[in-house]
Residue frames relative to the residue before (quaternion, step in Angstrom):
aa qw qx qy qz dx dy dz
X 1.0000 0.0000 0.0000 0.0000 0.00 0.00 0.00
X 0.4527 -0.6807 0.5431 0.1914 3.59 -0.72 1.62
X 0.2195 0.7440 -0.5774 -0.2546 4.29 -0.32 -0.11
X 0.2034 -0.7578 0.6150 0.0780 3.52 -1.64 0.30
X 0.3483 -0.8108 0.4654 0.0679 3.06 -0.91 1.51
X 0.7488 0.3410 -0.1649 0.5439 3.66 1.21 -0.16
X 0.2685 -0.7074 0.5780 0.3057 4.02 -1.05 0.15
X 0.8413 0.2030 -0.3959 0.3070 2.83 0.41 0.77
X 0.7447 0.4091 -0.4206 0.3181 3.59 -1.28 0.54
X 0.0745 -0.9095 0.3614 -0.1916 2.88 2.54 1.11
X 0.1166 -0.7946 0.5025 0.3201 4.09 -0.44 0.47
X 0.7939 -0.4253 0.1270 0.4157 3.64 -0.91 0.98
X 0.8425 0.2671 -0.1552 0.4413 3.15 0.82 -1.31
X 0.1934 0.6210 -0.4413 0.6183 3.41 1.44 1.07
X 0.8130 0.3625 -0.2428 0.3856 3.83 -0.10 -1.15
X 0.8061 0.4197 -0.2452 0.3375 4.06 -1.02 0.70
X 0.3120 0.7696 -0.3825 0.4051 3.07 1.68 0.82
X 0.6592 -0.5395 0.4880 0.1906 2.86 -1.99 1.27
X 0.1340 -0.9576 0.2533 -0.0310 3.71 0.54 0.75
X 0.2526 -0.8451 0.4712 -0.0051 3.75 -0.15 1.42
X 0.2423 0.8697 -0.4231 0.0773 3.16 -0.02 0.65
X 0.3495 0.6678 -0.5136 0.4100 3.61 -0.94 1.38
X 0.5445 -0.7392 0.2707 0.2895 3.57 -0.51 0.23
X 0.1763 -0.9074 0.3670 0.1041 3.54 1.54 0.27
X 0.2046 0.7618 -0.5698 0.2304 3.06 0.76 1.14
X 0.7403 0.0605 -0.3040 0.5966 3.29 -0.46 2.11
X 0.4119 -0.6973 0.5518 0.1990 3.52 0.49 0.32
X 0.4090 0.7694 -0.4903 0.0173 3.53 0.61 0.01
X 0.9506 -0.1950 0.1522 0.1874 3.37 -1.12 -0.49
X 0.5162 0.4338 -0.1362 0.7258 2.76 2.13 -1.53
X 0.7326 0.4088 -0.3259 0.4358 3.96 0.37 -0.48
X 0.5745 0.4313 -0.4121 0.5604 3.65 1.40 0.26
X 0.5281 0.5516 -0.4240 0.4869 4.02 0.87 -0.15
X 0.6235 0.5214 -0.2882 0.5064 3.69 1.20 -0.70
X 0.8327 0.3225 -0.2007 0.4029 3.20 0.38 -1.10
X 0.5796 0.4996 -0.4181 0.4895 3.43 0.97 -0.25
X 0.6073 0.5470 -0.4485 0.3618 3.81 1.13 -0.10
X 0.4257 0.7471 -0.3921 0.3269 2.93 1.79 -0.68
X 0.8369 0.2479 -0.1861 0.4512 3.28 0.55 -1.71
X 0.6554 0.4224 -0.5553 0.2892 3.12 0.33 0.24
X 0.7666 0.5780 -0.2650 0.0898 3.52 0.69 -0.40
X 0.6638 0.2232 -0.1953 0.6866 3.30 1.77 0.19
X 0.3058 -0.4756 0.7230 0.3970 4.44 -0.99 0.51
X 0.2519 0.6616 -0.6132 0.3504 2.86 -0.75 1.90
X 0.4077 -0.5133 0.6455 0.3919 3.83 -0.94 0.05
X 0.5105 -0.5712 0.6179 0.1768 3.20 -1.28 1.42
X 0.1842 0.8249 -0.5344 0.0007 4.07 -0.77 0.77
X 0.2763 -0.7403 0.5896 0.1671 3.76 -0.16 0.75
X 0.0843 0.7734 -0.6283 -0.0004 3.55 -1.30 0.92
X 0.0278 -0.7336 0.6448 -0.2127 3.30 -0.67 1.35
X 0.4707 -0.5669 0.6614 0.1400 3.56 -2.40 0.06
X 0.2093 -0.7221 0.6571 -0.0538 2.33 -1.51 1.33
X 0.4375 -0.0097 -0.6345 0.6371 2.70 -0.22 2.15
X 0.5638 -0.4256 0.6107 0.3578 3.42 -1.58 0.18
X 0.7757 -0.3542 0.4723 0.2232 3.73 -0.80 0.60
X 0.8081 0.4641 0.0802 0.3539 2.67 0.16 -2.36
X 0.6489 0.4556 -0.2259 0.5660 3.73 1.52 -1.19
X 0.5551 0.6267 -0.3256 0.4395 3.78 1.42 -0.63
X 0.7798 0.2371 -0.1150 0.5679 3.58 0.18 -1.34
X 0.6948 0.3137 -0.2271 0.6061 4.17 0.76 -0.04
X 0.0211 0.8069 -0.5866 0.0662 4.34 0.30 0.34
X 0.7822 0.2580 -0.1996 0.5309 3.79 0.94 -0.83
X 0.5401 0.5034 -0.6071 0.2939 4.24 0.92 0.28
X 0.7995 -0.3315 0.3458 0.3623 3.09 -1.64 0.08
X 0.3320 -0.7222 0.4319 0.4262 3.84 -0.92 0.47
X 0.3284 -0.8008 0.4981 -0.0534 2.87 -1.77 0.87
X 0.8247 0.3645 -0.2925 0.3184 3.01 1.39 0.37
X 0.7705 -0.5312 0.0954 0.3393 2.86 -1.44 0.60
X 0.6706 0.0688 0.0204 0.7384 3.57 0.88 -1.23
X 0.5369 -0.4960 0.6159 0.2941 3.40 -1.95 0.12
X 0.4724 -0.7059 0.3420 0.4019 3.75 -1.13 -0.15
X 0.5671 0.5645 -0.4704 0.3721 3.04 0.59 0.97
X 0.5142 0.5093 -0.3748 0.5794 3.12 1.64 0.25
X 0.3505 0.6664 -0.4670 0.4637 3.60 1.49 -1.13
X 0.7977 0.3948 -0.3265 0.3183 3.45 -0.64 -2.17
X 0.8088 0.3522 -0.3370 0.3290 3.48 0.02 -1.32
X 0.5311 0.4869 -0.5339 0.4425 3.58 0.69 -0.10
X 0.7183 0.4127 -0.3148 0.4632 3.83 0.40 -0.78
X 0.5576 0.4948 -0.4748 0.4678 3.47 0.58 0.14
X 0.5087 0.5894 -0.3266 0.5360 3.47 0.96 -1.60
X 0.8167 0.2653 -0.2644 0.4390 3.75 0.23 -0.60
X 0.5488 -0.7165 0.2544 0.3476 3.80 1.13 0.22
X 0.2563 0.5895 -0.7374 0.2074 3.41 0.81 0.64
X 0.6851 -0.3698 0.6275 0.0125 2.47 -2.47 0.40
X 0.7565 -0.0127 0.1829 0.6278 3.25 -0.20 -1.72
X 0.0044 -0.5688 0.8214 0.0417 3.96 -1.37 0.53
X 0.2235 -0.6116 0.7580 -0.0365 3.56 -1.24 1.60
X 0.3397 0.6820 -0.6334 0.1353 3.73 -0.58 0.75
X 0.1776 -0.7874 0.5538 -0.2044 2.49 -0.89 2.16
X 0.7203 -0.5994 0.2556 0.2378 2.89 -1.31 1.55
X 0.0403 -0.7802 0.6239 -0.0188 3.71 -0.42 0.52
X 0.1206 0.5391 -0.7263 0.4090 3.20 -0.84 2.33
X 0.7592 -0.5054 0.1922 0.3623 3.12 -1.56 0.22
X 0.3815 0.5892 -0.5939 0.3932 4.14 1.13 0.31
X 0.7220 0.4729 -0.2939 0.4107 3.12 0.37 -1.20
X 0.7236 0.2498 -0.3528 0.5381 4.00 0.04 -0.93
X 0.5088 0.5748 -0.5102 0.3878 4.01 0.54 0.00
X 0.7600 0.4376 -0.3784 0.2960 3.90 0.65 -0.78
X 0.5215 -0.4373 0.5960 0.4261 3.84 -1.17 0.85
X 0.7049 -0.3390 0.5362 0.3173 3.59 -2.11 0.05
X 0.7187 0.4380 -0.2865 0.4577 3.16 0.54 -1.09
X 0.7747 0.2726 -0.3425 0.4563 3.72 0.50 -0.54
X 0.4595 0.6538 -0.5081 0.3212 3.38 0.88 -0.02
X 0.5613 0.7049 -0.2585 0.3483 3.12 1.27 -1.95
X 0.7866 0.4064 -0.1145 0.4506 3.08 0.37 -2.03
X 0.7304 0.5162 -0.3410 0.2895 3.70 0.43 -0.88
X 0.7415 0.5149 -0.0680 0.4247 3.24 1.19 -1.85
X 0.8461 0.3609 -0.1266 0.3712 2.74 0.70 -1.79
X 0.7748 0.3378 -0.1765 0.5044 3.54 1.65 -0.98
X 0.6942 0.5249 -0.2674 0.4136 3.41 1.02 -0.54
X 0.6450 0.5545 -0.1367 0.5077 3.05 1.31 -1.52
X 0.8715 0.2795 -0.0490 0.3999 3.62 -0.08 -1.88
X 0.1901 -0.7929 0.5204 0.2536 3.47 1.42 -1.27
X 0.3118 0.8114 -0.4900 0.0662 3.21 0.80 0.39
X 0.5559 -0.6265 0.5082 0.2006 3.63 -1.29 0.79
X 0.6825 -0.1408 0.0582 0.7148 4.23 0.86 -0.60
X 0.0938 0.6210 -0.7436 -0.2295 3.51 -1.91 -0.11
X 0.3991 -0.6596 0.6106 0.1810 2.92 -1.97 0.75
X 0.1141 0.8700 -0.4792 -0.0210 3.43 -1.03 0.12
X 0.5236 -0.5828 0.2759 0.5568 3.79 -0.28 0.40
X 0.6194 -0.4963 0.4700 0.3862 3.25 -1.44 -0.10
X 0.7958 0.2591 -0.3183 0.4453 3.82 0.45 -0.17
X 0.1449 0.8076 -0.5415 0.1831 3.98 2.04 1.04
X 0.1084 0.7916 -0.5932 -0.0984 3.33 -0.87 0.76
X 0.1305 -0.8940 0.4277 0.0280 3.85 -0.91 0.72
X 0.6940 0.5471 -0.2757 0.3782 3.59 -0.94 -0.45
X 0.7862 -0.3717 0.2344 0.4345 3.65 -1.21 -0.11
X 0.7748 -0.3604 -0.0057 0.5195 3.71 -0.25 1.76
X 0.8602 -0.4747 0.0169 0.1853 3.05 0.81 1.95
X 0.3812 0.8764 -0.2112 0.2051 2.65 1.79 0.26
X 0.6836 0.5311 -0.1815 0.4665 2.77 1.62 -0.36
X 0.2637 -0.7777 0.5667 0.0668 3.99 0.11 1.32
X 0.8431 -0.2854 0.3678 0.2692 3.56 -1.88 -0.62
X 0.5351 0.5028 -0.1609 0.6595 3.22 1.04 -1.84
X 0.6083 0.4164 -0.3790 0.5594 4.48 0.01 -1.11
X 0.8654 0.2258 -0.3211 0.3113 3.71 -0.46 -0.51
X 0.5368 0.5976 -0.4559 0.3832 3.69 1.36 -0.40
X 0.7167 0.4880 -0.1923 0.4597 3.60 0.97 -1.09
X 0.6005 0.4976 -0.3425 0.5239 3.67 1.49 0.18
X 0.5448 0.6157 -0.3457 0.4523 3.35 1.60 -0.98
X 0.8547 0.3197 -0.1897 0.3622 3.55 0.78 -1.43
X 0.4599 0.4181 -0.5119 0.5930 3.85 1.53 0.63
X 0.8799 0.3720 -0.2425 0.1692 3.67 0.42 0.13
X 0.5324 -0.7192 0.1628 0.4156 2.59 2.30 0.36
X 0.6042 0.4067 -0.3954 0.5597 3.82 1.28 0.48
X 0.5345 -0.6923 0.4623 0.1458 3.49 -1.58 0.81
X 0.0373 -0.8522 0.5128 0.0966 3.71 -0.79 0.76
X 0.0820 0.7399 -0.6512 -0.1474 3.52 -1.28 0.56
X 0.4274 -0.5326 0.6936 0.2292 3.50 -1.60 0.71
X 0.1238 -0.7784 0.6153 0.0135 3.13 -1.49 0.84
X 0.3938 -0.7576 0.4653 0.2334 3.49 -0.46 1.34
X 0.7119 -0.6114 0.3301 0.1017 2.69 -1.69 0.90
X 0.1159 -0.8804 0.4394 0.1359 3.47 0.05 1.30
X 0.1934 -0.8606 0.4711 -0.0020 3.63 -1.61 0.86
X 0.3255 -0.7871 0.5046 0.1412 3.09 -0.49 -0.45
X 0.7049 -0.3527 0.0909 0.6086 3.35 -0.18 1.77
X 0.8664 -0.2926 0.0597 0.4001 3.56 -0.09 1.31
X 0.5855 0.4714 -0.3473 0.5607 3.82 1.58 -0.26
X 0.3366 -0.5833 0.6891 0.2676 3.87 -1.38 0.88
X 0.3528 -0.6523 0.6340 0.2195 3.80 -1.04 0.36
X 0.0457 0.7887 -0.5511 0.2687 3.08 -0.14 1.72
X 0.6266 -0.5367 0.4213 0.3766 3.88 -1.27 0.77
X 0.5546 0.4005 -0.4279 0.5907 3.86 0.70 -0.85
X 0.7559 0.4338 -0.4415 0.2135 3.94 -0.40 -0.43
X 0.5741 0.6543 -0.1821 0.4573 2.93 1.53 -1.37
X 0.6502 0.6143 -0.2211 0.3887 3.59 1.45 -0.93
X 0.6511 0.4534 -0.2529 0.5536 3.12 1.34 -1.50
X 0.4497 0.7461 -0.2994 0.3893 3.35 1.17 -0.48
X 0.8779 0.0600 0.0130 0.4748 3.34 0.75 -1.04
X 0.4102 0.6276 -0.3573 0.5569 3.15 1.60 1.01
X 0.7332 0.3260 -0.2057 0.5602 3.09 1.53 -0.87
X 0.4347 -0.7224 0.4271 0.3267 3.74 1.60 0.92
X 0.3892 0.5340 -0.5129 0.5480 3.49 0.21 1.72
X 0.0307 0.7792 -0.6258 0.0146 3.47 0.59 1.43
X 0.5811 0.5193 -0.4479 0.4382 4.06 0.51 -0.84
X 0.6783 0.2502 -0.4615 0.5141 3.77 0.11 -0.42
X 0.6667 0.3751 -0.4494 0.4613 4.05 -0.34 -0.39
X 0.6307 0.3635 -0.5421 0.4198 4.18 0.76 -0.32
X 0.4071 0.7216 -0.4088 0.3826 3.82 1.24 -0.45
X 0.7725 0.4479 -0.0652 0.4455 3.38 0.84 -1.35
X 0.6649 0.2976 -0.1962 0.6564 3.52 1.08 -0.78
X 0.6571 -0.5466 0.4870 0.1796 4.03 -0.09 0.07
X 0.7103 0.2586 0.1736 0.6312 3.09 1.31 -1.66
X 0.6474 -0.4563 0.5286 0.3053 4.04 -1.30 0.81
X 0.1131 -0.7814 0.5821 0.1943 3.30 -0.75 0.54
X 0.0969 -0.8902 0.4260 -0.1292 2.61 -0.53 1.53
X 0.6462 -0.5386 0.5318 0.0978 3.80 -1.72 1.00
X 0.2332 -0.8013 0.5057 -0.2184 3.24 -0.26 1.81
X 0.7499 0.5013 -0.3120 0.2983 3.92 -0.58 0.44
X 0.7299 -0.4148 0.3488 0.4166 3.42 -1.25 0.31
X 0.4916 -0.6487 0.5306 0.2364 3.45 -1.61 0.45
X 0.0564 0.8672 -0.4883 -0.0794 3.75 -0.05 0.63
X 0.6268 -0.5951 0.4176 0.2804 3.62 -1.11 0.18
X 0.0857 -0.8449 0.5193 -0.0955 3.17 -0.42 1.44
X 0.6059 -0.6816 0.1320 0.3884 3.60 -0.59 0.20
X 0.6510 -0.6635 0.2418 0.2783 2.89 1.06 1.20
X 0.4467 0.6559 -0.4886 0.3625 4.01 1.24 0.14
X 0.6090 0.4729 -0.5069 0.3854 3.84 0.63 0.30
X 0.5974 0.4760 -0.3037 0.5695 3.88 1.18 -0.15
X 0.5654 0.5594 -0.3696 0.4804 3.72 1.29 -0.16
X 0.7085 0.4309 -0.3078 0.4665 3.31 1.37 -1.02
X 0.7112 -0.2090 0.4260 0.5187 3.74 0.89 -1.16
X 0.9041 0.2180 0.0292 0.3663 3.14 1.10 -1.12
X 0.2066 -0.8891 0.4079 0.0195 3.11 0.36 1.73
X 0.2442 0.8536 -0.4596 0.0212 3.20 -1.24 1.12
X 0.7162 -0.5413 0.3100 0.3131 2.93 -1.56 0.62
X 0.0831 -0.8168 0.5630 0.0948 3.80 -0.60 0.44
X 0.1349 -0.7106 0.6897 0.0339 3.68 -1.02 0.90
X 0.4223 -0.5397 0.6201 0.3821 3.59 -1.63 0.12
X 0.3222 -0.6897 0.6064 0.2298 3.38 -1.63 -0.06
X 0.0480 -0.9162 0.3926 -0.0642 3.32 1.83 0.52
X 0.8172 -0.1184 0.0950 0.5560 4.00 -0.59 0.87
X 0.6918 0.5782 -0.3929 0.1811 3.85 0.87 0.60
X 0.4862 -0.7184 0.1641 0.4697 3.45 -0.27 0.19
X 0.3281 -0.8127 0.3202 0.3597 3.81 -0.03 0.74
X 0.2541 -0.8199 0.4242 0.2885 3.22 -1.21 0.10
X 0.6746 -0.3747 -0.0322 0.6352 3.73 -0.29 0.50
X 0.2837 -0.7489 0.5353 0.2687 3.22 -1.25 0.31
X 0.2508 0.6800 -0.6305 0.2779 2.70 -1.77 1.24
X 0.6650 -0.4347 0.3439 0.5005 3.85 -1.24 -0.96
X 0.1602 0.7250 -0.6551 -0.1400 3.17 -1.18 0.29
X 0.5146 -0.5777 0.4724 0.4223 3.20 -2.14 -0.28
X 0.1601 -0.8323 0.5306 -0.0081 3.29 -0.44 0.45
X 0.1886 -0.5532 0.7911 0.1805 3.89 -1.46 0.84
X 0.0398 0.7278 -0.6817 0.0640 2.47 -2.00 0.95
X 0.3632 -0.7823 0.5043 -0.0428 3.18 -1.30 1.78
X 0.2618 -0.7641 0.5640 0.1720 3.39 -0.52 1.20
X 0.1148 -0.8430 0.5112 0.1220 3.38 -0.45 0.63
X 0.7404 0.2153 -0.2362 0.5913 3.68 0.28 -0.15
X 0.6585 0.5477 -0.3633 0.3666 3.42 -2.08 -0.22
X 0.6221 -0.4903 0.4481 0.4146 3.49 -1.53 -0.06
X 0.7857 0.4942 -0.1561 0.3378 3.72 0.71 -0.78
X 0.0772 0.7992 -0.5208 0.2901 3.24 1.95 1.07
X 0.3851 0.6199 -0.6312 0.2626 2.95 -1.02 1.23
X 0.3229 -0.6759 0.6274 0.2128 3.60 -1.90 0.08
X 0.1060 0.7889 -0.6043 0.0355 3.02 -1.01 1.17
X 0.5509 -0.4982 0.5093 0.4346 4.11 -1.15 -0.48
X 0.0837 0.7167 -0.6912 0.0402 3.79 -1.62 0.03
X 0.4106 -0.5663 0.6431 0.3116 2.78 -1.90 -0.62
X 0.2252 0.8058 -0.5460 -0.0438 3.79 -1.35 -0.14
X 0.4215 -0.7071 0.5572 0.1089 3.14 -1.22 1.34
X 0.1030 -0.7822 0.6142 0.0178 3.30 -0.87 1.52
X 0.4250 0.7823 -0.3692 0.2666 3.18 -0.56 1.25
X 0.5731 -0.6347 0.3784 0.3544 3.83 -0.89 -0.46
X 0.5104 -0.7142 0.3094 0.3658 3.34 2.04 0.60
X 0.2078 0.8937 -0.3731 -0.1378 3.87 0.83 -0.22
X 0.0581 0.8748 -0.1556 0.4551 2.86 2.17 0.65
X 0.8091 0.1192 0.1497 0.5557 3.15 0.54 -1.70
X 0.2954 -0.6522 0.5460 0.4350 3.83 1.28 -0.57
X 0.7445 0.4044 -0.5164 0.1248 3.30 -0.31 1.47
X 0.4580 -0.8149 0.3506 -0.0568 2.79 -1.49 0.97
X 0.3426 0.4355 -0.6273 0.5473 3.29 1.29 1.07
X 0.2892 -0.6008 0.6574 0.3511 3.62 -1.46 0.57
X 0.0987 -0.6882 0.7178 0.0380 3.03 -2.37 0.47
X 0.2771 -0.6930 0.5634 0.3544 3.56 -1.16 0.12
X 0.1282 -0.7404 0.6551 0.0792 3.49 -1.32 1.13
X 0.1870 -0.8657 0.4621 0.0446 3.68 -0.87 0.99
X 0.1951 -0.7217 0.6588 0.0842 3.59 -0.32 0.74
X 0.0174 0.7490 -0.6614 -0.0342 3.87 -0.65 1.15
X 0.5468 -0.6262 0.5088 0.2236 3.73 -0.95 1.36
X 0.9223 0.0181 -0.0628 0.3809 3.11 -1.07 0.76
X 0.3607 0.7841 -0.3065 0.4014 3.06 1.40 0.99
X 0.3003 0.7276 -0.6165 -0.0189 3.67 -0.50 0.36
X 0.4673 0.6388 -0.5724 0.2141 3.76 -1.34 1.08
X 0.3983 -0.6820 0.5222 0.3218 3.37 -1.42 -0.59
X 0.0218 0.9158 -0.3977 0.0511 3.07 -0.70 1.21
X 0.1462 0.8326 -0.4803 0.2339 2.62 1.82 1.26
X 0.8080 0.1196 -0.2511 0.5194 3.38 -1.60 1.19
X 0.3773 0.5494 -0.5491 0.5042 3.82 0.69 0.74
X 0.3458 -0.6920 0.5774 0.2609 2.95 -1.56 0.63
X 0.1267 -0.7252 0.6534 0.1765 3.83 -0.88 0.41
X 0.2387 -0.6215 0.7398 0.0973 3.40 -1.72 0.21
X 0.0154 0.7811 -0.6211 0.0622 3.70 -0.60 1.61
X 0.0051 0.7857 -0.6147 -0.0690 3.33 -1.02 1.13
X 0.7134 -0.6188 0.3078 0.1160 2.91 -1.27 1.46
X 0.0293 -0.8721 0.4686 0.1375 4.12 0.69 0.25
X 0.7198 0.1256 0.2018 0.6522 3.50 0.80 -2.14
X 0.4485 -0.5076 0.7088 0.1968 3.25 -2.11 0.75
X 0.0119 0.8743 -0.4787 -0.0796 3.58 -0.24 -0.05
X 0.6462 -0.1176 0.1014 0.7472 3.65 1.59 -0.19
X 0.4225 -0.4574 0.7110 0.3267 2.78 -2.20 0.02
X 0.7050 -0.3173 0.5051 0.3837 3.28 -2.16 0.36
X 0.0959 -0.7725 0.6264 -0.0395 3.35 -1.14 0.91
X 0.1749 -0.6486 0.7105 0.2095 3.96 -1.24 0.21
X 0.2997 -0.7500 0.5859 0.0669 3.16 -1.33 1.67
X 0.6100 -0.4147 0.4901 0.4645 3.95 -1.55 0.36
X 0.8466 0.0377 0.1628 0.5052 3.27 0.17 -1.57
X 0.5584 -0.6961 0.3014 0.3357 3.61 -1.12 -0.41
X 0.3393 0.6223 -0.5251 0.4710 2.90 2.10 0.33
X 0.6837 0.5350 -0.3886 0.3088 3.37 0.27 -1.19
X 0.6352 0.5973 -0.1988 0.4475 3.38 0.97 -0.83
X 0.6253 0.4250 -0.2445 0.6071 3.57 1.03 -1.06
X 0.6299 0.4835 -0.3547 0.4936 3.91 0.90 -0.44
X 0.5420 0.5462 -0.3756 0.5166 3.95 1.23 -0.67
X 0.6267 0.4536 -0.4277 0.4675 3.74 0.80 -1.18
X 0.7285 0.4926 -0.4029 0.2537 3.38 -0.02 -0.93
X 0.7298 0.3854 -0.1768 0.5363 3.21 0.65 -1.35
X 0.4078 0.4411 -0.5516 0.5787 4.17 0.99 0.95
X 0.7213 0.4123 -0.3037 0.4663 3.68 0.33 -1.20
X 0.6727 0.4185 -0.3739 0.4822 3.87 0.38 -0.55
X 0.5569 0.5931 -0.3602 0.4565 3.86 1.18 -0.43
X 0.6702 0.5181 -0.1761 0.5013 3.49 0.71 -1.94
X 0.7574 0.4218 -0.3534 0.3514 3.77 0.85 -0.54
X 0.6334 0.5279 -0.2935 0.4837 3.06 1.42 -0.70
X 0.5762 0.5429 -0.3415 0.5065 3.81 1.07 -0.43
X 0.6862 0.4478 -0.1993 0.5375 3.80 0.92 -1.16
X 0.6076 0.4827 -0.4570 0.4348 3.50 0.60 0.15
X 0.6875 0.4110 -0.3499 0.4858 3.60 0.70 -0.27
X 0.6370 0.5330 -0.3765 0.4104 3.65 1.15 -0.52
């Protein structure tokens, strides 16, 4: 998958894609009903177009984070699904400054060239949103590209939607939010150095930030986990404590990973953690045996749960 951060100076064979557009934050289910219209609806390169910021982090910079995956989890899930081209374009004030109409014309025709775009039925765009479904069909046909709206998809009476998928995993119920996304929801980012007191106990682990995401309940889960870069690419099973360590008195949260049957270094690797089981909440131990006795009996849990998965 080719990505592009700008619309313009697009290279030729880059330009005339079958086009997704929307912010697919979680890739879920309802954002795979889009994109699969994508490919089906024009012999076209499959092309995903989205923002970088989220919208949402642009016009709101101080709420709480809220999303689901970063974009670098974004990409690989949309590859995993076979775009081609992923145009993610910067999103600052050119971008929320353009009417529909110049968006239409600039980005989508001038810029991307794009042959069709899908989008949900309730996409809305352009300068404080002014622009709806009906606005882009009637821009599509003065400009010579095709549009479909894609209804909203659900489950027994729920639409699978980021806010659901959230409460979902705030309320430490990853299986209903994988229900909803299609796919594990899953933890994206570099390995960083941490202070190293889980290899003091027995149990080395891997530590990631949780940098601008939304969290889900803290505590233990089981968890697969994909090495993704480096020599030591591989998939394996584990455990990891998501949380603020209360252990030690801190209080930025992080994700620490213990990978079974595992022995290396994989600092600055990238991992991919997907959430299976809740398995507790964050606890404060008496002592650190007691603690080292909690790890164990998480890891003897997480194995017995990951064997069926």
């Amino acid at each position: 998958m080719h990505i592009h951060r700008d619309w313009t100076g697009i290279p030729a064979d880059a330009r005339g894609a079958s086009v997704a557009m929307g912010n697919f934050d979680g890739v879920h289910m309802g954002h795979r009903a889009v994109i699969d219209a994508a490919r089906k609806a024009a012999d076209a390169p499959l092309g995903i177009l989205t923002f970088e910021p989220h919208p949402r982090q642009f016009f709101a910079p101080d709420a709480p984070p809220f999303r689901l995956m970063n974009s670098e989890a974004r990409a690989n899930r949309l590859a995993r699904l076979g775009a081609q081209h992923l145009y993610e374009l910067p999103f600052g004030p050119v971008i929320a400054g353009l009417t529909p109409e110049a968006f239409a014309r600039e980005v989508l025709v001038d810029g991307l060239g794009v042959a069709h775009v899908t989008v949900g039925q309730d996409f809305c765009f352009g300068h404080k949103r002014s622009g709806n479904v009906e606005i882009l069909r009637e821009l599509g046909a003065q400009l010579g590209f095709g549009v479909t709206a894609v209804p909203l998809v659900g489950h027994e009476g729920q639409e699978y939607s980021s806010t659901a998928i959230r409460a979902a995993l705030a309320e430490g119920r990853p299986r209903d939010a994988e229900r909803m996304l299609g796919h594990w929801h899953r933890i994206e980012g570099e390995v960083v150095h941490g202070e190293k007191r889980g290899r003091e106990l027995g149990w080395p682990t891997a530590n990631m930030r949780l940098d601008d995401l939304h969290l889900p309940r803290l505590g233990v889960y089981a968890v697969l986990v994909d090495v993704l870069t480096g020599s030591a690419q591989l998939s394996c099973k584990g455990v990891a404590s998501l949380g603020v360590r209360p252990m030690f008195g801190r209080n930025e949260p992080n994700l620490e990973v213990h990978l079974f049957d595992f022995s290396g270094d994989l600092y600055g690797q990238h991992l991919s953690i997907a959430l299976v089981d809740f398995l507790r909440d964050e606890a404060r131990f008496d002592s650190l045996d007691a603690l080292i006795r909690q790890i164990e009996d998480d890891a003897d849990q997480a194995r017995m749960i990951l064997a069926g998965v």
